[in-house]
FISE-832495 format. One line per field, with one value per residue (C-alpha): y, x, z; residue number from 1. Coordinates in steps of 0.001 Angstrom, whole numbers, plus 500000, padded with zeros to 6 digits. Layout:
% FISE-832495
c2: (Y|...)
c1: (X|...)
c3: (Z|...)
pos: (NUM|...)
//
This chain:
% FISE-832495
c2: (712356|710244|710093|710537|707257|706858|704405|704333|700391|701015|702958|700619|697778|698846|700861|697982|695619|698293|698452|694503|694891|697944|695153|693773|696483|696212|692536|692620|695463|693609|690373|692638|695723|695698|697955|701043|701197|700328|703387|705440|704572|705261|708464|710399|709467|710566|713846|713197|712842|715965|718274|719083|720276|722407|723948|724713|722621|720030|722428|722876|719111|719060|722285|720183|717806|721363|722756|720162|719604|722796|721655|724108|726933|725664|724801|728151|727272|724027|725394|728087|725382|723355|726496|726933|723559|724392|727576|726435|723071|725190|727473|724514|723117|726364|726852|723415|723797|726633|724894|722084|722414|721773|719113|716486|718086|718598|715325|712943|712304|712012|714816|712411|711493|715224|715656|713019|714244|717792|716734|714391|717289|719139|716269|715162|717444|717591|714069|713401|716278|714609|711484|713588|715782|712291|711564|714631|714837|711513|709632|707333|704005|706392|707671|704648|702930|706509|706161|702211|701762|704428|703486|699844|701300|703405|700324|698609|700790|700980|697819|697426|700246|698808|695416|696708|699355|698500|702176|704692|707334|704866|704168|708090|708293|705810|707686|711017|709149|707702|711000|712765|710543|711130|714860|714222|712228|714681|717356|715300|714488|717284|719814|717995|717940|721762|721415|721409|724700|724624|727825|728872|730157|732492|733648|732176|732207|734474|732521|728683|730456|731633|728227|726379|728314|727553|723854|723918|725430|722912|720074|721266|720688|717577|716210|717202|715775|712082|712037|713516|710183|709713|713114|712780|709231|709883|712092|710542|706284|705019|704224|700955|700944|703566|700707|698254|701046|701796|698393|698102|700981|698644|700818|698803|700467|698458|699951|703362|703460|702448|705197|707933|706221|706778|710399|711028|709907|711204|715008|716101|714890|716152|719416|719693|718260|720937|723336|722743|722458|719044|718138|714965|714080|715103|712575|710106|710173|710332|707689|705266|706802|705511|702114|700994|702044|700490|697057|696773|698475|696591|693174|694318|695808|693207|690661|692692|692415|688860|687693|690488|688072|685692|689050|690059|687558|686713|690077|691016|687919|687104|688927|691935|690158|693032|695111|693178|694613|698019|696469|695600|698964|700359|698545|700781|703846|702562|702041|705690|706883|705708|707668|710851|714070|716832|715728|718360|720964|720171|720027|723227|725371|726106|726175|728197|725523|722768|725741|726147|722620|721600|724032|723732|720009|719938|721877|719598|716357|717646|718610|715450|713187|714875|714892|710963|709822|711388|708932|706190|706106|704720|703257|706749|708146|705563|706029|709889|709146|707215|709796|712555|710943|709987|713427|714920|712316|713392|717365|717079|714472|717005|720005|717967|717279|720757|722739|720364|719827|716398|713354|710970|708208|709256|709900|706660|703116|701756|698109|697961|698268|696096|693147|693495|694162|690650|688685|690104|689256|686219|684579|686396|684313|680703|681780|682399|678849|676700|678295|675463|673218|674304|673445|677218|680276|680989|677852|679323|682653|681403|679032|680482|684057|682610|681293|684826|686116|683550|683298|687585|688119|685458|686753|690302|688931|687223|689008|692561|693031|696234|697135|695509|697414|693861|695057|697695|699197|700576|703790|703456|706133|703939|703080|705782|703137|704147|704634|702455|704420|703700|700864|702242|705287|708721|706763)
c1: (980197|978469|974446|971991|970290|966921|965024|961380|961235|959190|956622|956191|956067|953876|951414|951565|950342|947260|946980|946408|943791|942352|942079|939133|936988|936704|936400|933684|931964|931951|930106|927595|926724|925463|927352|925620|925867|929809|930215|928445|931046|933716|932892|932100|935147|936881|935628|936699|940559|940249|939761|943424|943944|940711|940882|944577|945596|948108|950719|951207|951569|953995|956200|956059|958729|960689|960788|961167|964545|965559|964963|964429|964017|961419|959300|957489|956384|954729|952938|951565|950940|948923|946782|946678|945289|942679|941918|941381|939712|936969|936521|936042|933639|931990|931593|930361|927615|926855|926326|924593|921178|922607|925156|922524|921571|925512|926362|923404|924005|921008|921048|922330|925443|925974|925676|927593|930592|930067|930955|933982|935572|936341|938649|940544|943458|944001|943824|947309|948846|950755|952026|953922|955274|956542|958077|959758|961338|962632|960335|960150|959140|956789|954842|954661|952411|950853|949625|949480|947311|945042|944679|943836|940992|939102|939601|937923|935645|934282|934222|931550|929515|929395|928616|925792|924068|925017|924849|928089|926556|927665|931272|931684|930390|932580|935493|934677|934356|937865|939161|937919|939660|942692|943215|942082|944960|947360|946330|947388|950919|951345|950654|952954|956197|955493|955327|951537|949885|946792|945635|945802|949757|950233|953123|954922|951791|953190|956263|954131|951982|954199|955797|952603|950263|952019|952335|948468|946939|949495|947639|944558|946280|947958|944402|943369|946435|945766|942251|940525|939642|937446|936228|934934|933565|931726|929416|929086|928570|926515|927520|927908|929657|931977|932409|933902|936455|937649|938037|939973|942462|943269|944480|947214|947732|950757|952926|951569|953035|956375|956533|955248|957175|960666|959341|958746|962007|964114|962672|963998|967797|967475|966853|969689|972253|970579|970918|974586|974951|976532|974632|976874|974982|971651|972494|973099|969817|967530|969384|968713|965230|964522|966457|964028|960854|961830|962754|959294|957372|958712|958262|954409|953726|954963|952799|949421|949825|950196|947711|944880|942198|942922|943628|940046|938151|939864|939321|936169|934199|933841|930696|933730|936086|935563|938133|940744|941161|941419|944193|946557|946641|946398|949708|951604|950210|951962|955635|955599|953434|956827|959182|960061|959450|959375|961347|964273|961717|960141|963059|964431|961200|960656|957003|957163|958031|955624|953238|953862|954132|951448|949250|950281|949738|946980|945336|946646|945676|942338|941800|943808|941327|938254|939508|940425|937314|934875|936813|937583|935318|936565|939759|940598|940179|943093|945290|945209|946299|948881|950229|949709|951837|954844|955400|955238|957898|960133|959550|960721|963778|964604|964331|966528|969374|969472|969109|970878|973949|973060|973801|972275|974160|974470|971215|969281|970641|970770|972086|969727|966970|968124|968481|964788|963426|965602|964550|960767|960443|961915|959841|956519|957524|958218|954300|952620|954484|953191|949794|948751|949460|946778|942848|941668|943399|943201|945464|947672|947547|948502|951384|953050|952591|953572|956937|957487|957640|959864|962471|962334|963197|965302|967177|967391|968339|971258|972471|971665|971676|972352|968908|967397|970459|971794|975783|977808|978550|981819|981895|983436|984347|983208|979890|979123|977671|977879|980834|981878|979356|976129|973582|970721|968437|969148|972083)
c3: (543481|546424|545558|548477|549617|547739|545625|543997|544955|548015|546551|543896|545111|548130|545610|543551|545752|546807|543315|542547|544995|542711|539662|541441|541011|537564|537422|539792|537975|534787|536888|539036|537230|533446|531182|531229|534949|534316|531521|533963|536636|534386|533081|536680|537330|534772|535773|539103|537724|536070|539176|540121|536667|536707|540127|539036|541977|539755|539641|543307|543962|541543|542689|546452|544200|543056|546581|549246|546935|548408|552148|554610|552199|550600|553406|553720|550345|550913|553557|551559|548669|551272|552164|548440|547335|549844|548489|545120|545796|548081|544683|542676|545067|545216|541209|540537|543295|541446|537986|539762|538167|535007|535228|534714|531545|530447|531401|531445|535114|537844|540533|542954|541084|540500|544638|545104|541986|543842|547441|545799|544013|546852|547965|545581|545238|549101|550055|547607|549394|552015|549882|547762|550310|552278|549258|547986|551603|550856|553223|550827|553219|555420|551898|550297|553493|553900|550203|549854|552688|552003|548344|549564|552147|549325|547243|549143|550226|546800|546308|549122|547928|544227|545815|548257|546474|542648|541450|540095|542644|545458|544699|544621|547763|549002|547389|548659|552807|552694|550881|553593|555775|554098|554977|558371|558568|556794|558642|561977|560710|558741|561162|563354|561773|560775|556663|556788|558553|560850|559718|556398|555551|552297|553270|550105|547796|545066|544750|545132|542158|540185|539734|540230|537918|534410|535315|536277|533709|531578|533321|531700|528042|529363|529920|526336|524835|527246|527376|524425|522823|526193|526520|523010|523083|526240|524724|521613|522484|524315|528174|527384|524880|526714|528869|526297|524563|528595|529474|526244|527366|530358|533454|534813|538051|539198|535765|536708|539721|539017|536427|538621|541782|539624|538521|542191|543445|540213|540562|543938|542672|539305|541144|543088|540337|537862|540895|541129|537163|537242|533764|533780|536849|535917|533204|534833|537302|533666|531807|535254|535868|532388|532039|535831|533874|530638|532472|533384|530520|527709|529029|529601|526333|524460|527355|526500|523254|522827|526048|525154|524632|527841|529642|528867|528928|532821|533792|532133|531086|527561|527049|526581|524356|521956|523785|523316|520068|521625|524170|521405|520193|523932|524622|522020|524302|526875|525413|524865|527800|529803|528793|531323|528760|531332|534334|533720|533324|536769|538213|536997|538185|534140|534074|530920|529237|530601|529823|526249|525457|527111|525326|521993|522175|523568|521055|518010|520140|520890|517096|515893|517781|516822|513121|513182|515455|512327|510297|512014|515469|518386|516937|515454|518451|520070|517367|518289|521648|520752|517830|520124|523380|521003|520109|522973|524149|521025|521872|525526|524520|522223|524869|527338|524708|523504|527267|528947|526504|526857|524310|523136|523577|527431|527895|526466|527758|524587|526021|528489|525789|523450|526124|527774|524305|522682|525532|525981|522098|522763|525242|523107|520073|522470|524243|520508|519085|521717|521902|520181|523445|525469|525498|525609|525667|529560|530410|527667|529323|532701|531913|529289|530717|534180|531965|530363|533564|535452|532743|532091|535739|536657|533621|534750|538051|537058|534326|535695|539163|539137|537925|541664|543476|544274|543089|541855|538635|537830|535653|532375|530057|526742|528203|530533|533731|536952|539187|542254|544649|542539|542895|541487|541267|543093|545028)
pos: (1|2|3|4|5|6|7|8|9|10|11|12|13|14|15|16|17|18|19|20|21|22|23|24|25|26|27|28|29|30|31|32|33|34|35|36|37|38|39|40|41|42|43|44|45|46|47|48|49|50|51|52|53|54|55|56|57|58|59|60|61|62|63|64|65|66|67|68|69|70|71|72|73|74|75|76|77|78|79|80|81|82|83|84|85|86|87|88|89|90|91|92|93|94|95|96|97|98|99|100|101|102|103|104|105|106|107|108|109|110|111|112|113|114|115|116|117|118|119|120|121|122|123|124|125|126|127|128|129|130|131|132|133|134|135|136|137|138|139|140|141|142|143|144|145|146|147|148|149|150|151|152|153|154|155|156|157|158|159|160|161|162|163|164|165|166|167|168|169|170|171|172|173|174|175|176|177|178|179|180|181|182|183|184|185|186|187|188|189|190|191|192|193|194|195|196|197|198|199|200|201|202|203|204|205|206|207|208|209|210|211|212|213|214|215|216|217|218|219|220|221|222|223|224|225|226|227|228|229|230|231|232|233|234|235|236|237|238|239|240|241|242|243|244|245|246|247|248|249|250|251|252|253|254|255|256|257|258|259|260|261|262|263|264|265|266|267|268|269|270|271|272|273|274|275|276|277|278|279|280|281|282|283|284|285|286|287|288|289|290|291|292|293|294|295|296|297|298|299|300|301|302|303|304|305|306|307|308|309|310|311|312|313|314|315|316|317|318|319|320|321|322|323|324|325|326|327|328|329|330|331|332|333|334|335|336|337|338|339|340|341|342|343|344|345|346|347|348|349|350|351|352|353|354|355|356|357|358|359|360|361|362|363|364|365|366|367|368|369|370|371|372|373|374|375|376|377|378|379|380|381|382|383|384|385|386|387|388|389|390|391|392|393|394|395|396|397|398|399|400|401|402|403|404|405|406|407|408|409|410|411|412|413|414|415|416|417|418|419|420|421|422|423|424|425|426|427|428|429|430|431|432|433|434|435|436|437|438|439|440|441|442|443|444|445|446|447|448|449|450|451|452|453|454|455|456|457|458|459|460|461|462|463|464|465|466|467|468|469|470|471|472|473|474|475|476|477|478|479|480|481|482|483|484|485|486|487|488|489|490|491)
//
């Protein structure tokens, strides 16, 4: 079966590249602000991230994945899921104006940061809109500049605010000016090409809700099950010390994007192999989805756990050295964080499922981190996280294998792993053996990382070409690679 043209590489490496620029922000943070203005920062917006999920918005963003995999007949439903996200984000808006009074008291913010949070929140959910719809239409070159250069402009944008005014309040300000800017443009191009309305379109709504509801109010539990350990620790330590525990739990934008970049591109064919029940397929597109996140991921973990130090102390200064010890135990997070749990789901419209799961560990992450923070603190609070994401990995494996009639052996690239995972723990040993070398442990950090790197992808490069979309693999019955038409993901 001939694979439609498609590949996640220009979304990551263009969103990886705004995202480098991203890094800054917190450097320059930790050089210009003093902590508690930095754990003030952080926690607004983390309540900024959590607005899709609580104007019930995530779900619809998500479906645009679902239906633009159905082409023309799903267009009447991103319309109506545009006029939708609208909807709801003017409701949010709306509520939290209403409970303005008292977010200062809820939150310990000042009224101005509330104003500022209030007039954000309306935003947020729209000005992603038109990304993903580029994307799930295939677009992939066109949403990956659309989103890139976008991401790089509020970047910087906050950047200048943080730099001339030195308060949180201003960077949200900043955010919510280029986010506004954002659906101006969207509603331009959008309206254009006919898949964004210029007057509100509900044509479709009860269908767009009845996929998009379950997955929303999902997102909700998704945030408990990811985010507890913040949601808990912002309340309970001091800004500052909020600060050192977030700066620990490094964001690294650029490995975030190549996960959700593969997610992005991987949903729209899952749907239409699962559409056409060609589970061998479907197979096929996880197994590859997986093996391009895991070629990055594993060489990283294994990277931030050995470098966390230098990797602080570059990024933050050493007055934060203290968080590297939360970065080693961060890095496990991200091993399983990787791994695609409810792709098939997505792709399959079952928001029942999402739903459920979602819920149910939510709960037990939310009750699993307050139960290990009262023990341990802040470090109880990580190793919740961490528990919490591997099992949600090993529920929705388990739902793929058993709904899908799936193996296991077909579905994981078992090679694959075991080469980046020999040669990442390779090169790690070689870096921690000649630390000894080096006058201080930022020259270390810079050569011997700069090595790791070289050798790791000039490796992959010449030993697996495939993986870049450089050759072909032929499909063997034994093995289960790809057949004479494949060269990488979605192909």
């Amino acid at each position: 079966m001939k694979r439609e043209a498609g590949t996640h590489w220009p979304i990551s490496i263009l969103n990886g590249l705004s995202a480098m620029v991203a890094l800054f922000l917190p450097m320059l943070m930790s050089r210009y602000l003093v902590a508690d203005d930095i754990g003030r920062y952080k926690i607004l917006f983390l309540y900024l991230m959590t607005v899709p999920a609580l104007s019930l918005t995530g779900g619809i963003e998500n479906g645009l994945y679902f239906w633009a995999g159905l082409g023309e007949e799903g267009k009447s439903k991103v319309r109506s899921g545009w006029s939708l996200t609208f909807a709801h984000s003017l409701i949010f808006f709306i509520i939290v104006i209403v409970t303005f009074p008292w977010l200062p008291q809820w939150f310990g913010w000042t009224m101005r940061e509330s104003l500022a949070f209030a007039v954000a929140s309306f935003s947020v959910a729209l000005s992603t809109f038109y990304e993903a719809l580029l994307i799930a239409r295939n677009q992939i070159w066109k949403g990956a500049i659309f989103s890139s250069s976008f991401d790089t402009v509020k970047t910087m944008s906050i950047l200048a605010a943080v730099l001339c005014f030195k308060t949180a309040e201003s960077a949200v300000w900043a955010f919510a000016a280029t986010s506004f800017l954002k659906i101006g443009v969207t509603l331009f191009f959008g309206a254009k090409d006919g898949w964004i309305p210029r007057w509100p379109d509900f044509s479709s709504a009860r269908d767009v809700m009845k996929y998009s509801l379950p997955v929303s109010f999902s997102g909700i539990f998704d945030l408990l099950m990811n985010y507890s350990d913040r949601f808990l620790l912002s309340v309970i330590i001091t800004p500052a010390q909020f600060a050192i525990y977030t700066f620990g739990c490094l964001s690294l934008p650029p490995l975030q994007i190549i996960e959700r970049s593969v997610n992005k591109v991987l949903i729209p064919k899952l749907t239409l192999a699962i559409k056409n029940k060609d589970s061998e397929e479907a197979c096929h597109l996880y197994r590859e989805a997986l093996e391009q996140i895991m070629m990055i991921y594993i060489p990283a973990v294994i990277g931030l756990f050995i470098f966390a130090e230098p990797i602080i102390h570059l990024l933050f200064t050493e007055k934060y050295i203290g968080a590297a010890s939360f970065l080693r135990i961060y890095s496990i997070w991200y091993l399983f964080s990787a791994i695609p749990y409810d792709v098939a789901a997505r792709a399959s419209g079952d928001g029942k499922w999402i739903l459920r799961t979602n819920i149910i560990m939510g709960i037990f992450s939310f009750l699993l981190c307050g139960l290990l923070t009262w023990l341990w603190g802040a470090y109880g609070a990580l190793a919740s996280l961490i528990l919490s994401v591997a099992i949600l990995r090993i529920r929705g494996l388990a739902m793929m294998l058993f709904q899908l009639s799936w193996t296991f052996k077909k579905m994981i690239p078992f090679r694959s792993l075991y080469f980046f995972l020999v040669l990442s723990l390779s090169l790690g040993i070689f870096s921690i053996a000649a630390k000894g070398m080096f006058k201080n442990d930022l020259w270390w950090f810079f050569i011997c990382g700069g090595i790791f790197a070289i050798i790791y992808f000039m490796a992959l490069f010449f030993i697996k070409k495939e993986l870049f979309g450089l050759n072909k693999k032929t499909k063997n019955k034994n093995n289960n690679n790809f057949d004479d038409n494949n060269q990488g993901l979605g192909r």
